[in-house]
ZARODO-178246 format. One record per atom (N, C-alpha, C): residue in three letters; x, y, z. Coordinates in steps of 0.001 Angstrom, whole numbers, padded with zeros to 6 digits, always signed. Each point is the difference from the previous one (the first is absolute). Layout:
BEGIN
AlaXYZ;...
//
This chain:
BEGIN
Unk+007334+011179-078163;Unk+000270-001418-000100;Unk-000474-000699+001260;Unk-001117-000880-000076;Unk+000045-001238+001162;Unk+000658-000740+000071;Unk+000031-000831+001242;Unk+000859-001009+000561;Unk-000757-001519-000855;Unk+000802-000490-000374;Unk-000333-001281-000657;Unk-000170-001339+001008;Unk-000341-000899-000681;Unk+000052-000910+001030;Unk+001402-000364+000170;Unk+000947-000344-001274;Unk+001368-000374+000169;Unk+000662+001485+000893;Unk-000759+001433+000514;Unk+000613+000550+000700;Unk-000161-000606+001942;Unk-001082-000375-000333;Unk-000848-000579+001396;Unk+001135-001444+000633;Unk+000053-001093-001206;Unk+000618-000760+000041;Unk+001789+000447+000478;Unk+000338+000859-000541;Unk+001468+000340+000329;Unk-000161+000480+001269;Unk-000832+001038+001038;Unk-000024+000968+001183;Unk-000257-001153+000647;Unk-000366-001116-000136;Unk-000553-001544+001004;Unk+001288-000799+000201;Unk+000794-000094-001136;Unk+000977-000693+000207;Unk+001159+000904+000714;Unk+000202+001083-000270;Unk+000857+001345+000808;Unk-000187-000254+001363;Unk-001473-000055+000350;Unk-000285+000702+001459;Unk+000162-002067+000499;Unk-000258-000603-000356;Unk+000424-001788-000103;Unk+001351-000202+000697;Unk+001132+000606-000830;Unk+001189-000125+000015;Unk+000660+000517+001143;Unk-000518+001678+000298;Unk+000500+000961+001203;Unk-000251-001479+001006;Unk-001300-000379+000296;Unk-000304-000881+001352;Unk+000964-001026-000221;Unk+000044-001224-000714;Unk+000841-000637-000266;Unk+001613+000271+000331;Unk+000457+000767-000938;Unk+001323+000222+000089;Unk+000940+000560+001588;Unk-001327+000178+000975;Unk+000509+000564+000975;Unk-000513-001049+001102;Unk-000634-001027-000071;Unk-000240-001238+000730;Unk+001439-000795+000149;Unk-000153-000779+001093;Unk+000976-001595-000100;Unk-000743-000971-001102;Unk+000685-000839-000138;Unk-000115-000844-000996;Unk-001280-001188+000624;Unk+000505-000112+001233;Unk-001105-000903+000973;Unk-001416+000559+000046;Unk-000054+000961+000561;Unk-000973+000979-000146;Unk-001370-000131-001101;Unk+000837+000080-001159;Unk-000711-000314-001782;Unk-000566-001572-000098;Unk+000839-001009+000655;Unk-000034-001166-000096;Unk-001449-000144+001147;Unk+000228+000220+001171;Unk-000872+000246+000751;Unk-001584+000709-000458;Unk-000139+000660-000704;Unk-001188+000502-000849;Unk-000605-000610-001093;Unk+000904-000697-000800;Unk+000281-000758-001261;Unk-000994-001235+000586;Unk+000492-000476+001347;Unk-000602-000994-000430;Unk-001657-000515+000853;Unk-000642+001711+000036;Unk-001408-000148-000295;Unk-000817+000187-001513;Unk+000839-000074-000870;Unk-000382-000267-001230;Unk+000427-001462-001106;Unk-000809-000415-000799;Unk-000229-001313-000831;Unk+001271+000923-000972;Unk+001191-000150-000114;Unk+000672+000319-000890;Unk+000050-000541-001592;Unk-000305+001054-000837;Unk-000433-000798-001446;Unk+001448-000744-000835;Unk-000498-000943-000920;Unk+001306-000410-000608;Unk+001117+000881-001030;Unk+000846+000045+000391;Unk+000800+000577-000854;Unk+001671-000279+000420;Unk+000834+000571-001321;Unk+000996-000382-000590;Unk+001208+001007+000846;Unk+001038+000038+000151;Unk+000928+000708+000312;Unk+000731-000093-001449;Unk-000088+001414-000561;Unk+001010+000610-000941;Unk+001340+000252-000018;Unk+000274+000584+000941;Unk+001238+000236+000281;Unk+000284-000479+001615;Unk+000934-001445+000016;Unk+000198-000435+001186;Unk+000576+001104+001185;Unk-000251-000115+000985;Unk-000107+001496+000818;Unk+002215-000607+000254;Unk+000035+001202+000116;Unk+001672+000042+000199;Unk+000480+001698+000582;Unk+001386-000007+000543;Unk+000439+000935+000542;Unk+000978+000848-000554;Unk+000496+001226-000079;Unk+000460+000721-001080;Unk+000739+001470+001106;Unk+000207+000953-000934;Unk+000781+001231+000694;Unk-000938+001136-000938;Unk-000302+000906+001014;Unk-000181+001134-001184;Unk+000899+001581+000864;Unk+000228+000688-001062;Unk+000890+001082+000775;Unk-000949+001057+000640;Unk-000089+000128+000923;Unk-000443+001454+000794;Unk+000773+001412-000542;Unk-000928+000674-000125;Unk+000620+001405-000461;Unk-000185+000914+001171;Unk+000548+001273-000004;Unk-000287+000554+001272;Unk+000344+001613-000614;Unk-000597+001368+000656;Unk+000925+001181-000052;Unk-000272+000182+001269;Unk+000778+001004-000005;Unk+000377+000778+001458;Unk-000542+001263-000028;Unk-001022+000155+000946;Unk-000916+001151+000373;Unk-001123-000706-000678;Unk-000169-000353-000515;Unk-001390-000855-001252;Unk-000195+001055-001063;Unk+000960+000947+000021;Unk+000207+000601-001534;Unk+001229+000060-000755;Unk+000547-000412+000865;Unk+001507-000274-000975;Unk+000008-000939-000759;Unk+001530-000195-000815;Unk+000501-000618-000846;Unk-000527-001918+000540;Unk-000891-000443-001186;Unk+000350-001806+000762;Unk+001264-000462-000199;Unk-000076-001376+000595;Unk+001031-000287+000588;Unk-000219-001632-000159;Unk+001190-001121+000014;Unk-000397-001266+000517;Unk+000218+000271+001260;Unk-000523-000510+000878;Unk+000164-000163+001670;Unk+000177-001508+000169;Unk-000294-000958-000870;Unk+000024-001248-000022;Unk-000431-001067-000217;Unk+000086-001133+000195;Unk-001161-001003-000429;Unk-000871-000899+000990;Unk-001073-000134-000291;Unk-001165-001047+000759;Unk-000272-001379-000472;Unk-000334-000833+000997;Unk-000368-001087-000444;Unk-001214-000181-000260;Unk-000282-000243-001258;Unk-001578-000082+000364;Unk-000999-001641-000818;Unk-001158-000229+000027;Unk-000448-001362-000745;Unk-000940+000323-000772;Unk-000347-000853-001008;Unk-000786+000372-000971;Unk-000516-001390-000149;Unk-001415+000109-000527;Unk-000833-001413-001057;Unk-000788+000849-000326;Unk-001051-000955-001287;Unk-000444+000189-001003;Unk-001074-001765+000285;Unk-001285+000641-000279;Unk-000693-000919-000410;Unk-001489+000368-000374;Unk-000695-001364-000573;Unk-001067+000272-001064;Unk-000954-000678+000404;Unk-001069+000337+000620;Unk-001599-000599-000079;Unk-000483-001284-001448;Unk-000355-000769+000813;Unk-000600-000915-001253;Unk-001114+001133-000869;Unk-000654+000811+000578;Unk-000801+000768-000771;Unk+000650+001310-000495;Unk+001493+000067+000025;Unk+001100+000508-000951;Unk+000358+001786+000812;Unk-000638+000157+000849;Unk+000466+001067+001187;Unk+001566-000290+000125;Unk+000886+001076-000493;Unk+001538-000243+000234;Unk+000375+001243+001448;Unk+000413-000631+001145;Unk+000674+000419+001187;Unk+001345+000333+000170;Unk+000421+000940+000526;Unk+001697+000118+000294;Unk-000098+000303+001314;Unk+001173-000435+000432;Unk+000394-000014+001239;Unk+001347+000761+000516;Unk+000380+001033+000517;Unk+001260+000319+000242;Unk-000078+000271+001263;Unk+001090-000060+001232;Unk+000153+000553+001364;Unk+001447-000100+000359;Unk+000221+001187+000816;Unk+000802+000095+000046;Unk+001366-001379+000757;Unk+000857-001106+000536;Unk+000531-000799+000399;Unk-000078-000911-000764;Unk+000418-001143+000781;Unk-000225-001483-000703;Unk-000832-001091+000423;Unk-001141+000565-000308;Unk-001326-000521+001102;Unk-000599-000844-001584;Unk+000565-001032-000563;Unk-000791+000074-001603;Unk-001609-000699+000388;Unk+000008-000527+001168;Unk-001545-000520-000032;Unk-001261+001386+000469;Unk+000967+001261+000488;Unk-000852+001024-000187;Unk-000179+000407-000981;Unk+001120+000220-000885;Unk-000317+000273-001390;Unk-001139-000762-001051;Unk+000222-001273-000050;Unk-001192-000919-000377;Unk-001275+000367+000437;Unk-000376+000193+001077;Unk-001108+000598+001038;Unk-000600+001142-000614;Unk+000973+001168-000194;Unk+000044+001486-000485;Unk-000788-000606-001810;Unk+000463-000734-000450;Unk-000127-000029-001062;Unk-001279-000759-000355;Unk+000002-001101+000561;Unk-001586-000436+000429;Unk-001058+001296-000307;Unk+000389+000424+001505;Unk-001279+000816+000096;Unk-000618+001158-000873;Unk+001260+000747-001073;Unk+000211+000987-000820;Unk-001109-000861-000884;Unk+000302-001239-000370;Unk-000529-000532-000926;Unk-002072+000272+000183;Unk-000140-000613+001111;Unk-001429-000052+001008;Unk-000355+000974-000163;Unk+000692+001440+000214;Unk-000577+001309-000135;Unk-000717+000471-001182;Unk+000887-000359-001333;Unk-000400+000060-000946;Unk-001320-000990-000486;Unk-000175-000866+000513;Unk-000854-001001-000253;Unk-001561+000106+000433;Unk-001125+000232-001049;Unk-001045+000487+000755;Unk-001117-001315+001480;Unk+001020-001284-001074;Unk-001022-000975+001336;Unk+001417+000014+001425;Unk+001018+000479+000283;Unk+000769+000038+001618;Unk+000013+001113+000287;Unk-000447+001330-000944;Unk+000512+001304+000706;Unk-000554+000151+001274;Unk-001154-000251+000214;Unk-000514+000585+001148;Unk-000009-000970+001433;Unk+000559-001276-000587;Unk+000439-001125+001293;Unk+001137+000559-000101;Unk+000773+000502-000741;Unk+001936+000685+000540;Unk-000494+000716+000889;Unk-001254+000962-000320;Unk+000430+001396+000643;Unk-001012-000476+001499;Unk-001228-000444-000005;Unk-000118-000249+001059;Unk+000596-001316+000770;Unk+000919-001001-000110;Unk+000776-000684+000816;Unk+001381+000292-000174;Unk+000544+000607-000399;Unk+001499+000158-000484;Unk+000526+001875+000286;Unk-000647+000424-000542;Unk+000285+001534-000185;Unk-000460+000741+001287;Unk-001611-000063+000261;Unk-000324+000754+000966;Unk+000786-000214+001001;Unk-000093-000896+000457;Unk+000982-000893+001611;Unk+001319+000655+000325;Unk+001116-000169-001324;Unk+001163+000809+000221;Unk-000247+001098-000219;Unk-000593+000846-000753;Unk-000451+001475+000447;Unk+000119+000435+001200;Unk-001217-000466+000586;Unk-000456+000266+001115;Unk+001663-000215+000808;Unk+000249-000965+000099;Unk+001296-000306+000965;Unk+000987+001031-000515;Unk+000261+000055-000909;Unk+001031+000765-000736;Unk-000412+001564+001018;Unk-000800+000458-000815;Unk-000612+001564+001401;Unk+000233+000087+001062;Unk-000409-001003+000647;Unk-000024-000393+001299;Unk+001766-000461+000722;Unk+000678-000290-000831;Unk+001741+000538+000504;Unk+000340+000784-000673;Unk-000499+001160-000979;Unk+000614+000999-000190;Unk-000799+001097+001248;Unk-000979-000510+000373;Unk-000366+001049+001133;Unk+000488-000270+001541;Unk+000220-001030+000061;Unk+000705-000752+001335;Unk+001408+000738-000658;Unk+000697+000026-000675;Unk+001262+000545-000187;Unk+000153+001699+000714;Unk-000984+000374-001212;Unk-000402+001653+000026;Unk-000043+000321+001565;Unk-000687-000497+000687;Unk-000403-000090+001530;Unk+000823+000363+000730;Unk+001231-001291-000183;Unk+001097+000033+000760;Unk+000673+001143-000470;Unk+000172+000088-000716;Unk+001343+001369-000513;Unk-000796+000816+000149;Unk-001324+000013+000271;Unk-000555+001755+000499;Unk-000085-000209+001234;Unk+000506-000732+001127;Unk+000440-000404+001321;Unk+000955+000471+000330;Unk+001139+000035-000572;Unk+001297+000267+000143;Unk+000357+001828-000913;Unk-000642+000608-000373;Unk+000008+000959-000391;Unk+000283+001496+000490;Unk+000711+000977+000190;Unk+000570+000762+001047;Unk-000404+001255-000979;Unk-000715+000998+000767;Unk-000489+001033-000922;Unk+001396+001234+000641;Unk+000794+000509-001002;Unk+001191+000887+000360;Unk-000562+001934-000642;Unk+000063+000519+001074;Unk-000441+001545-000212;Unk+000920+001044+000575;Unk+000106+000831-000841;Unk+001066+001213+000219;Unk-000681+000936+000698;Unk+000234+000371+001101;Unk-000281+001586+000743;Unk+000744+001065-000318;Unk-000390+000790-000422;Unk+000534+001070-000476;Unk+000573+001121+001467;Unk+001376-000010+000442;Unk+000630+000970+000299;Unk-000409+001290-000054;Unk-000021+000571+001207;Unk-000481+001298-000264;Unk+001624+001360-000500;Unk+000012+000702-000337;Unk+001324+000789-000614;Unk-000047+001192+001314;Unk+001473+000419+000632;Unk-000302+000434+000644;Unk+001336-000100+000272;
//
């Protein structure tokens, strides 16, 4: 079996979302607006909600609720009928709108490639670039612990 285009289209919006969903909301807005944003509709007015976290213990045990999150959601539609969703985690709903925007763009063959080169690449890149500034530090602070073996006697 090959990869379809609607498989191509889904791995764009996946790898879309990872960058997104792990940005600030400013950040997106900040990228957003080196692009002519096309007309379209908001479907579902963006709003804030709970969903439950599940959890096990060891990551093979029994799940569990551990509790609930706040998180935001929208929904909206390209005049040329591209439908976007938006979810992140808080109550950031103009990130969510943003998130959902751009889901839409991805799918869309005349913004995909203004998302990805003004919108996507940028937080990528940044995104890497403090998970390796992170990595850095905590391999700074790192203490290597070794057992000498006792001689019997």
């Amino acid at each position: 079996m090959g990869a379809t285009a609607e498989d191509a289209i889904d791995a764009r919006r996946k790898a879309a979302m990872t960058v997104l969903a792990s940005v600030a909301g400013a950040e997106i807005a900040r990228c957003l607006n080196a692009i002519d944003l096309p007309a379209h509709a908001e479907l579902r007015e963006p709003e804030n909600g709970l969903v439950m976290v599940r959890g096990r213990i060891g990551g093979d045990g029994a799940p569990f609720n551990l509790g609930e999150a706040t998180v935001s959601r929208a929904a909206v539609r390209l005049a040329t009928g591209e439908v976007g969703f938006g979810y992140t985690l808080g109550r950031d709903l103009a990130k969510a709108r943003m998130i959902a925007l751009c889901d839409a763009m991805v799918q869309s063959r005349g913004y995909a490639d203004a998302v990805e080169a003004n919108v996507l690449a940028p937080l990528r890149a940044e995104m890497l670039a403090r998970r390796s500034r992170k990595s850095a530090e905590a391999a700074a602070t790192r203490v290597d612990f070794y057992t000498m073996v006792r001689g019997e006697g």
